[in-house]
N, C-alpha and C positions, 0 to 999 in steps of 0.2 A: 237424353234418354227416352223421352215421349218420343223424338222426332225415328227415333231408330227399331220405336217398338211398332208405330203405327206402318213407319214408310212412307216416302214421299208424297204419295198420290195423298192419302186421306190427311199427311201432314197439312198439305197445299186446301184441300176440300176444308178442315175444320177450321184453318188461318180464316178461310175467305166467310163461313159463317159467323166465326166471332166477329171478323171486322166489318162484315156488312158489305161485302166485295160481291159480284156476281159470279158463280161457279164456273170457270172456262168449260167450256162445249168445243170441241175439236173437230164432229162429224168428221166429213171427210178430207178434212184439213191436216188430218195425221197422216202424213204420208212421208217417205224419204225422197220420191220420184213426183216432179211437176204434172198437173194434166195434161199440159202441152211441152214437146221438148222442140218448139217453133213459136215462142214464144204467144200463143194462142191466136196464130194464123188460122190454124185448121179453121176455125171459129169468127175470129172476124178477127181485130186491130190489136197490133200491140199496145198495152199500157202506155208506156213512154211515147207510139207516135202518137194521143191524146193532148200531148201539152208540148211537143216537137210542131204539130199544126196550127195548135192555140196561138203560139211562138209567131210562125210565119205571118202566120192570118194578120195579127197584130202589128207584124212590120210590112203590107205589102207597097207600102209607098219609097221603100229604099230598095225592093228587088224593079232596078227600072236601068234602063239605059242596058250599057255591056256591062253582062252576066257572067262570070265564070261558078261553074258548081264541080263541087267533086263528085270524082267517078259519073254521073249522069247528071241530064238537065230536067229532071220527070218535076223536083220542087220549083225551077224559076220557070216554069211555062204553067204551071198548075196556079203560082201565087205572085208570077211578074205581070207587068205590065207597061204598055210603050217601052217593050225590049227592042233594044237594036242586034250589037251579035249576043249571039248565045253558045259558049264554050263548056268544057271540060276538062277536067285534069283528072288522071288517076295513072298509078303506076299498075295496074292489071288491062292488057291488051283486050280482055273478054269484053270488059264493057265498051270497046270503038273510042276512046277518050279523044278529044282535040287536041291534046297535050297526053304524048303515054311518058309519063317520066316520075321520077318521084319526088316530090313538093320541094324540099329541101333543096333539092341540086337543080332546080327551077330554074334560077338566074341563067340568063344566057338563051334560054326557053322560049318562057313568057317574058315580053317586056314589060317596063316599068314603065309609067305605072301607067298600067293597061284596061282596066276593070273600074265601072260604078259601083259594082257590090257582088261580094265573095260567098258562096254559101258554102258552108262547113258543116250539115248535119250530121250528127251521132258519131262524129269523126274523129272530135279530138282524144280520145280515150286510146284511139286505133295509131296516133304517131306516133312512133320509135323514136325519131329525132323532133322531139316537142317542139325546140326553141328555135330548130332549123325552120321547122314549118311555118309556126308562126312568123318570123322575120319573114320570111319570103308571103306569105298573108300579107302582110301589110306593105310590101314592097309596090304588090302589084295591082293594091288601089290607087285608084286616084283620093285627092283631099276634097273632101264633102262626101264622100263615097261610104259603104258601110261594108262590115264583115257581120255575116250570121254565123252564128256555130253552136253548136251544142255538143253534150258529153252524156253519156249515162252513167246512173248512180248502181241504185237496187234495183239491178236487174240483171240475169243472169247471164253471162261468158256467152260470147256464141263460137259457134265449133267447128268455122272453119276459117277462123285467123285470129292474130295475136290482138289481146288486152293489156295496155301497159298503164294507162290511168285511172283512178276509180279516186274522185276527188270531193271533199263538200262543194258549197258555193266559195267559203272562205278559204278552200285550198286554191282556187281556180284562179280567186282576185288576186292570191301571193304570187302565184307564176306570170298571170300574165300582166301584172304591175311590174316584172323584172324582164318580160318579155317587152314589152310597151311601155317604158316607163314614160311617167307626166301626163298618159294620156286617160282622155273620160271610157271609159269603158263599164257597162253594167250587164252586174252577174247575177242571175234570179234562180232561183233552187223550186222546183217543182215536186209536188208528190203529197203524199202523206201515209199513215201505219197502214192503211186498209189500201191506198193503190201501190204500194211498194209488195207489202204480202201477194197482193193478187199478181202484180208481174211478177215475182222470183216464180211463184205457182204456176208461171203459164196461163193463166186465166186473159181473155181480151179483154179489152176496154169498155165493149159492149156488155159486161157481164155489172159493171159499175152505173151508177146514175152520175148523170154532169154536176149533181149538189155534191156528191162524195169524190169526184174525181178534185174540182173545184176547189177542195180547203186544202190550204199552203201550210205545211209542217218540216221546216227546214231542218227537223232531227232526220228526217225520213226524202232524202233527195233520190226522185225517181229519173232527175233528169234536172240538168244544169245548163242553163242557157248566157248566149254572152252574146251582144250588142256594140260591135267598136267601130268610130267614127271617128277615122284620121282626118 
């Protein structure tokens, strides 16, 4: 009966004074519409490619030998080294791919096993044929070789192609333990409340310090990374 006479706002306001809570401040965080509907390009880095580069950075001693990357090679020449060929896959002809085909129907394509190490960023969310792709991922490494790949969490659709996965760390390890099974594969959950809010908002990267992008809150995955080495 209080909660219906006050109404919600001052409900919430007099909770957070009794209990000692800090009163929410909204500014201009109240909003239905992002600042950025380009993920805060206008402005500088998306969110997500913050701990998408940390990622690479971290592995660049497995981007080495023959390279295949989807759709373009802009990550293995930026974060390989002593590359020999340097490939491409994608099934859209815009990007010039070395491979225009689509991942799944591969075989016959690319041979096996052809590649030191596969890069997958921000991709896996974007396969239709999940378990197509992966099998053929792994096809076309060679053994001691590695796959990169990542996925986004909280962070918003983009609007000009399909989204079919949006997974924790723990949804990722179930698939691709029935994708890969026996094999070691490590899956890390990137993000927290304050850089997950800032990317759905469109906000860049640079709008964050590296101490706040930096703490790991696996409720709040901004970005899922995965490390497999057949």
């Amino acid at each position: 009966s209080v909660r219906t006479l006050l109404g919600p706002r001052w409900t919430t306001i007099l909770r957070c004074l009794a209990r000692g809570y800090p009163l929410p401040r909204w500014g201009n965080l109240r909003r239905t519409r992002p600042f950025s509907q380009r993920f805060g390009s206008e402005s500088g880095s998306p969110v997500d490619r913050y701990y998408l580069e940390e990622f690479l950075d971290r592995h660049r001693a497995l981007i080495t030998g023959d390279v295949l990357e989807i759709q373009m090679s802009s990550y293995t020449h930026r974060f390989g080294s002593r590359l020999g060929a340097v490939h491409s896959v994608d099934i859209n002809p815009v990007h010039r791919p070395t491979y225009l085909c689509d991942l799944p129907l591969a075989d016959g394509i690319i041979e096996s096993p052809r590649y030191d190490c596969f890069l997958l960023p921000n991709t896996l969310h974007h396969l239709r044929d999940l378990d197509g792709c992966l099998r053929e991922a792994r096809r076309i490494v060679r053994p001691g070789g590695a796959i990169l790949a990542s996925a986004v969490g909280l962070v918003p659709l983009i609007a000009d192609g399909p989204d079919y996965w949006r997974m924790s760390a723990d949804g990722w390890r179930e698939v691709l333990a029935r994708a890969w099974p026996g094999s070691n594969v490590e899956v890390e959950s990137h993000g927290n409340c304050l850089a997950a809010t800032a990317a759905l908002l469109g906000l860049a990267q640079e709008e964050l310090r590296p101490e706040e992008l930096d703490v790991a809150d696996p409720r709040y995955p901004v970005l899922v990374t995965v490390l497999f080495r057949p």
